[in-house]
C-alpha positions as a Markdown table, in Angstrom:
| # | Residue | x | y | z |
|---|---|---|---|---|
| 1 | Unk | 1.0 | 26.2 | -2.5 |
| 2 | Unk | 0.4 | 22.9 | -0.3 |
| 3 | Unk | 3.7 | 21.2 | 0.8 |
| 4 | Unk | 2.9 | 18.4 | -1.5 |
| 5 | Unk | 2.8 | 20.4 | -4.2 |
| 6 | Unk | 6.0 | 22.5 | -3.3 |
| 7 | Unk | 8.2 | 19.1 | -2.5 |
| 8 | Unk | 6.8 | 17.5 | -6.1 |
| 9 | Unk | 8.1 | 21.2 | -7.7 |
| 10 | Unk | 11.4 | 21.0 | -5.6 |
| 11 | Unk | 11.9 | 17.6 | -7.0 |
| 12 | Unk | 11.2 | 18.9 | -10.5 |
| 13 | Unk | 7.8 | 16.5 | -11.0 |
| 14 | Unk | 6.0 | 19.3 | -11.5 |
| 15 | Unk | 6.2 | 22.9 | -13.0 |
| 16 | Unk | 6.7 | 25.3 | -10.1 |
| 17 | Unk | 5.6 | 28.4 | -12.2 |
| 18 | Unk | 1.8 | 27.1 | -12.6 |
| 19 | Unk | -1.0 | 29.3 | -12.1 |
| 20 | Unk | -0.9 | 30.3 | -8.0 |
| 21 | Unk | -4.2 | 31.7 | -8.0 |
| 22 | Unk | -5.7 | 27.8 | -7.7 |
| 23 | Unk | -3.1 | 27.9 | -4.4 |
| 24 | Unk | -4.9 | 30.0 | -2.1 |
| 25 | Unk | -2.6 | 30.2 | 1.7 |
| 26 | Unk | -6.0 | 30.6 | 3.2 |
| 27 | Unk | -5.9 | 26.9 | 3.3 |
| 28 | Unk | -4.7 | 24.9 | 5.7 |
| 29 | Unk | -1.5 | 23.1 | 5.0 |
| 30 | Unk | -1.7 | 19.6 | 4.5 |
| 31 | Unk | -2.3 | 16.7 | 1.9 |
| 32 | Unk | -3.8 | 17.8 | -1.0 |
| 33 | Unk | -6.6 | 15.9 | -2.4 |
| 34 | Unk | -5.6 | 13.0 | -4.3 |
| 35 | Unk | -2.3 | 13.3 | -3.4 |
| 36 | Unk | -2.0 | 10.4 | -1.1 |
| 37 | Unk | 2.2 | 9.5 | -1.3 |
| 38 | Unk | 3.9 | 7.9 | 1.1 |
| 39 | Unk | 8.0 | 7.9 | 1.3 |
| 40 | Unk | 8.0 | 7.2 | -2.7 |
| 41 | Unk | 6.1 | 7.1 | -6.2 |
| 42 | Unk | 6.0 | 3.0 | -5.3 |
| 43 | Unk | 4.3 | 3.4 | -2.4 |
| 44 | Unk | 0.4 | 4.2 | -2.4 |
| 45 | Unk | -2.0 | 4.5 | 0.3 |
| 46 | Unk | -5.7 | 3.9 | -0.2 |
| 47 | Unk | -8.4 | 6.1 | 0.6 |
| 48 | Unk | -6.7 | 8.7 | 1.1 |
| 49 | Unk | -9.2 | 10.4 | 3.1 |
| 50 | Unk | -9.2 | 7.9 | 5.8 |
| 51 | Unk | -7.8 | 8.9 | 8.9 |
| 52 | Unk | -8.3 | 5.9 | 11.1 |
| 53 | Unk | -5.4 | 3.2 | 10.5 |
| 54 | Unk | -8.3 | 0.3 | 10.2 |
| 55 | Unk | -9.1 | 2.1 | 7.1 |
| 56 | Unk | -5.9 | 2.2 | 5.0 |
| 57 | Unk | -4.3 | -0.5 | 2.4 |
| 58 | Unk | -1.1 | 0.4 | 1.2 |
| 59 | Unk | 0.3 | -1.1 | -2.0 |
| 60 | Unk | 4.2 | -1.4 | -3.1 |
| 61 | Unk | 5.5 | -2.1 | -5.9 |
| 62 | Unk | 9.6 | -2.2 | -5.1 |
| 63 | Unk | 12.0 | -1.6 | -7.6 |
| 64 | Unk | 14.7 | -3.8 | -5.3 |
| 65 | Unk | 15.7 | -4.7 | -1.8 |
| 66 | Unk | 16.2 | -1.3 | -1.1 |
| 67 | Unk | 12.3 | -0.9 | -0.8 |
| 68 | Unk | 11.5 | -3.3 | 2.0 |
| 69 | Unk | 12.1 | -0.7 | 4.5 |
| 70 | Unk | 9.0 | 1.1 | 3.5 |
| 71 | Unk | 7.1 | -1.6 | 3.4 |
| 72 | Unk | 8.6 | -2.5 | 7.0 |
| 73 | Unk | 7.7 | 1.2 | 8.6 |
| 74 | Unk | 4.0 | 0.6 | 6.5 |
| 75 | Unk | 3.2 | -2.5 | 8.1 |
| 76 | Unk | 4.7 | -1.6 | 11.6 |
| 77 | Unk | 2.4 | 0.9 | 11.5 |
| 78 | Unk | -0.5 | -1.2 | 11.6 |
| 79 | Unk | -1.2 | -1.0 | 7.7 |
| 80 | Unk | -2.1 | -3.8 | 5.5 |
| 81 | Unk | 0.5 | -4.5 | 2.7 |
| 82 | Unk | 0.0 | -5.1 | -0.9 |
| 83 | Unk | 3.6 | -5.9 | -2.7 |
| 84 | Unk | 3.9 | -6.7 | -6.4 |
| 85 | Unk | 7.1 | -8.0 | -6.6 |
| 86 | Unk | 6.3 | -8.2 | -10.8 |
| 87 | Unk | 8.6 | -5.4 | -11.7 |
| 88 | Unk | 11.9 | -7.1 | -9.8 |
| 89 | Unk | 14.5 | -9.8 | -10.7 |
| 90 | Unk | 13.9 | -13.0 | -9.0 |
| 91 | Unk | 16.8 | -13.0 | -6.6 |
| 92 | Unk | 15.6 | -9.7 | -5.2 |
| 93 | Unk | 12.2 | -10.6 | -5.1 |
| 94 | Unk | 13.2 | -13.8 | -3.2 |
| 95 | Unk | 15.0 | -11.2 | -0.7 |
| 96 | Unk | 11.5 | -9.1 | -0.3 |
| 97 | Unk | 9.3 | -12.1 | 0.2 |
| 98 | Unk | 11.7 | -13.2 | 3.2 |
| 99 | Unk | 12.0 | -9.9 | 4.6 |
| 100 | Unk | 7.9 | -9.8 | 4.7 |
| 101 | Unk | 7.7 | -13.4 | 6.3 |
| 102 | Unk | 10.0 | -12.8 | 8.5 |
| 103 | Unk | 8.2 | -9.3 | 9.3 |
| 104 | Unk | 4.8 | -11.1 | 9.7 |
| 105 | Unk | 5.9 | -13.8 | 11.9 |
| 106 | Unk | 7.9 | -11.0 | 14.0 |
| 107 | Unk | 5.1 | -8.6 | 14.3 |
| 108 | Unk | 2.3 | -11.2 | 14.6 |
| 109 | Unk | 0.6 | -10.8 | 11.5 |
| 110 | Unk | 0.0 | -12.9 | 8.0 |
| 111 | Unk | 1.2 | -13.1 | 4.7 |
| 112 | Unk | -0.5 | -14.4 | 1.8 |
| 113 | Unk | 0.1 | -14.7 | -1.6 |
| 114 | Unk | -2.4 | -12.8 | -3.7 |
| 115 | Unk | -1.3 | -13.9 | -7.2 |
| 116 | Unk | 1.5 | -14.8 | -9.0 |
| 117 | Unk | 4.3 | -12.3 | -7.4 |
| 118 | Unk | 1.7 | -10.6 | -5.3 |
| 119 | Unk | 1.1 | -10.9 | -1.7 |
| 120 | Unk | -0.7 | -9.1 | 0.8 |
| 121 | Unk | 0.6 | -8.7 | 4.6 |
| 122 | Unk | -1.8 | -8.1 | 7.8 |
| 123 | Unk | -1.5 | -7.3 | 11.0 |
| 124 | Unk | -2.4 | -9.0 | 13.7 |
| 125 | Unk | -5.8 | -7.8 | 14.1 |
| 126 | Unk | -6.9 | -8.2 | 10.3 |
| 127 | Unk | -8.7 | -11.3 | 9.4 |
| 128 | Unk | -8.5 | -12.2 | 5.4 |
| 129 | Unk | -11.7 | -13.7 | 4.5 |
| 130 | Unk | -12.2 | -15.7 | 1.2 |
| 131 | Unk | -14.0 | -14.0 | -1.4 |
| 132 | Unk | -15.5 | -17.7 | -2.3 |
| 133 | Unk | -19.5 | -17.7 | -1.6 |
| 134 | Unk | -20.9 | -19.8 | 0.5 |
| 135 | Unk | -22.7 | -21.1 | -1.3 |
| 136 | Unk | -20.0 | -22.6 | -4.2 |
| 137 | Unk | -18.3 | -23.9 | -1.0 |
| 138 | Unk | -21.1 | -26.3 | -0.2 |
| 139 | Unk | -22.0 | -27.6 | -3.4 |
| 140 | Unk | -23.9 | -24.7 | -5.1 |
| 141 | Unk | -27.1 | -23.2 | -4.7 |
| 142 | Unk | -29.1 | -25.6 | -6.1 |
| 143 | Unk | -28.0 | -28.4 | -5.3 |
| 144 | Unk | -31.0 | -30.7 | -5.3 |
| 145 | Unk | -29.1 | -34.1 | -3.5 |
């Protein structure tokens, strides 16, 4: 059974008397497929097959303050930060934001808000580009002035 697998059974997520003969030991221990957790259920890492850190975009959706540490080891880390602070009270959430501006500025990086609530921290060497095209920007396409 992959460590995953036994943790999410030790935890009670999952039944630990399911079928072993899909758990082969012949593998080698590791993450699973799909099973791409951080520190906790809020935390999510993309791509899950990507090994390289310029590859990886972590979102967090924190439950309260007591969440901005894994966002803090995340980002330290060198990974780009998604946090939906949606789910939190306002005072809290007001806590989080400063705890990521004042993470950014520390650590070099950016912070910009995504959406209402939403904001997305990069490191220093990440560049955000606009998803506006070009040609919008500089009076549409055919523009015939």
């Amino acid at each position: 059974m992959g460590s995953v697998r036994k943790a999410s059974a030790w935890l009670g997520l999952v039944d630990d008397s399911d079928d072993e003969r899909y758990y082969d030991d012949e593998y080698a221990e590791g993450p699973e497929p799909g099973d791409s957790w951080v520190t906790n259920p809020r935390v999510r890492v993309a791509d899950e097959a990507a090994q390289d850190q310029g590859t990886r975009i972590a979102t967090v959706t924190p439950d309260g303050f007591r969440d901005a540490r894994g966002i803090g080891e995340l980002f330290r880390d060198g990974i780009p930060v998604i946090v939906n602070l949606t789910a939190m009270e306002p005072s809290d959430a007001k806590r989080v934001v400063d705890f990521a501006a004042g993470l950014t500025f520390g650590l070099r990086g950016s912070i910009e808000r995504v959406a209402n609530r939403v904001f997305l921290l990069t490191p220093a060497d990440y560049q955000v580009v606009s998803g506006e095209p070009i040609s919008r920007a500089n009076g549409g396409f055919f523009n015939q002035s």
